[in-house]
C-alpha positions in Angstrom: -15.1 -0.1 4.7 -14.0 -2.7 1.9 -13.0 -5.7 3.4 -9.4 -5.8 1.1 -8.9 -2.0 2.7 -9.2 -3.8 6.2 -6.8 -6.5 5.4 -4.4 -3.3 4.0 -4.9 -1.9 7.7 -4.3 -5.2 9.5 -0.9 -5.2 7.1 -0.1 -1.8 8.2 -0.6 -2.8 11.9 2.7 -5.4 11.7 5.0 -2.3 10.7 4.5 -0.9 14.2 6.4 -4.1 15.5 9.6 -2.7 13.6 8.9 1.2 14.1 8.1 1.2 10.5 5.7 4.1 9.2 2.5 2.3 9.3 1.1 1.2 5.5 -0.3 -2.0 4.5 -0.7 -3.3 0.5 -2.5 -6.0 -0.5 -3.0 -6.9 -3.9 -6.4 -8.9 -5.4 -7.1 -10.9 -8.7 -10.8 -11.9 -9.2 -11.8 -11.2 -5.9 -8.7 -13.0 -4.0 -6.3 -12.1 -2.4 -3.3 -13.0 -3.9 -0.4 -11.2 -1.6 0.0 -8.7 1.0 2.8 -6.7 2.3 3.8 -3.8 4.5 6.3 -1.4 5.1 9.7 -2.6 6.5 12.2 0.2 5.7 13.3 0.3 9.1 13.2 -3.5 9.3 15.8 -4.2 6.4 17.5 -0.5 6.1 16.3 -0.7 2.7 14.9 2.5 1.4 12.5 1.0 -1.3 11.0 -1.8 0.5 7.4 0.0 1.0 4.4 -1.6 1.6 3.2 -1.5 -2.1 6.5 -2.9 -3.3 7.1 -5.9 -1.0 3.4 -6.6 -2.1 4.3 -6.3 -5.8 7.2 -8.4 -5.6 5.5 -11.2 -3.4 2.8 -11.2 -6.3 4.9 -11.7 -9.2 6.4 -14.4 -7.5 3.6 -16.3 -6.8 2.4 -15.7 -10.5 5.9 -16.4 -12.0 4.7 -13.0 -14.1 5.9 -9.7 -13.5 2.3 -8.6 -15.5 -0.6 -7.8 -12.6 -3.0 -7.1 -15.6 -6.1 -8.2 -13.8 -4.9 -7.3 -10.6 -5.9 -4.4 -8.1 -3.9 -2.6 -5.2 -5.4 -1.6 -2.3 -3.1 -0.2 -0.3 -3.8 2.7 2.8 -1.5 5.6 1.9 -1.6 7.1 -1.2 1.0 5.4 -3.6 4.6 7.7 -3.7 5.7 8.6 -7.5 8.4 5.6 -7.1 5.8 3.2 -6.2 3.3 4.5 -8.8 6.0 4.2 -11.2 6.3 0.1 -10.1 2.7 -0.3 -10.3 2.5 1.0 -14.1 5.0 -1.5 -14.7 3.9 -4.2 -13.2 0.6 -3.4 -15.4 -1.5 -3.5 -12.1 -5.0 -1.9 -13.7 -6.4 -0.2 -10.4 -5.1 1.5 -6.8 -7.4 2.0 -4.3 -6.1 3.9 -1.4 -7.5 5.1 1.8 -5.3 8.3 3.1 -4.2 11.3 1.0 -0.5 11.9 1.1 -0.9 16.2 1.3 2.4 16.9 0.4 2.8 15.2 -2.7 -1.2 14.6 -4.0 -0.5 15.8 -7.6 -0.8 12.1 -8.4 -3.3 12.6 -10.9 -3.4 9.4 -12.6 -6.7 7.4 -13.9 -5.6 4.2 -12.2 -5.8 5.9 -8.4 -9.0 6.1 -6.7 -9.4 7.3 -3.1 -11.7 5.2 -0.7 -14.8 7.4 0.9 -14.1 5.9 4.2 -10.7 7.1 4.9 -10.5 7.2 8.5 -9.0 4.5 10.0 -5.9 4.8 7.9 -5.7 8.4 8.7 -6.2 7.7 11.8 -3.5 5.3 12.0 -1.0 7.6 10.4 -1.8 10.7 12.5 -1.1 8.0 16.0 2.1 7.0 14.7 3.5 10.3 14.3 2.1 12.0 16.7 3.5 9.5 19.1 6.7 9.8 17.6 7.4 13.3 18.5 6.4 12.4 22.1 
């Protein structure tokens, strides 16, 4: 699996801490890293604070730019039309994500590309809720 995909599942892992729905973002410019983020909905009651988002945001900031041009997202859900929407703005070129979201896949946009490997975010998903309804 691509090492920036691993770091997106490492991000995903610190949602758990706040019962947050487990998805990690982490966005790279010429091969670094540049920011991270993950979901904390639950966290700050805030309905838009996904993982991609709290990325996007702690990018422009370090850039002082709301433009990402040369910038990719890798993040491990499939990005929501809201945060596709963000993305576009924020000019990020490419997504890479790792799970499909089934219900609401008719993303078909140039700039997403699913990951082979998909897995472990899957996998990470599927735990979550599956423990939920415990």
């Amino acid at each position: 699996m691509d090492k920036y995909m691993e770091l997106a599942l490492k991000e995903a892992k610190k949602s758990l801490k706040t019962d947050d729905v487990p998805i990690g973002a982490v966005i790279v410019e010429n091969s670094r890293v540049i920011s991270k983020g993950h979901n904390t909905r639950e966290k700050k009651h805030v309905i838009t604070r996904h993982a991609e988002i709290n990325a996007i945001e702690k990018a422009c900031k370090k850039k002082k730019t709301w433009h990402l041009n040369n910038c990719v997202l890798y993040v491990t859900l499939e990005p929501c039309k809201m945060c596709l929407e963000v993305i576009k703005q924020a000019h990020i070129k490419q997504v890479i994500y790792g799970a499909k979201q089934e219900k609401i896949s008719n993303l078909k946009d140039p700039i997403l590309i699913q990951m082979k490997n998909v897995e472990n975010s899957s996998k990470l998903l599927k735990n979550f809720f599956k423990n939920k309804r415990k």
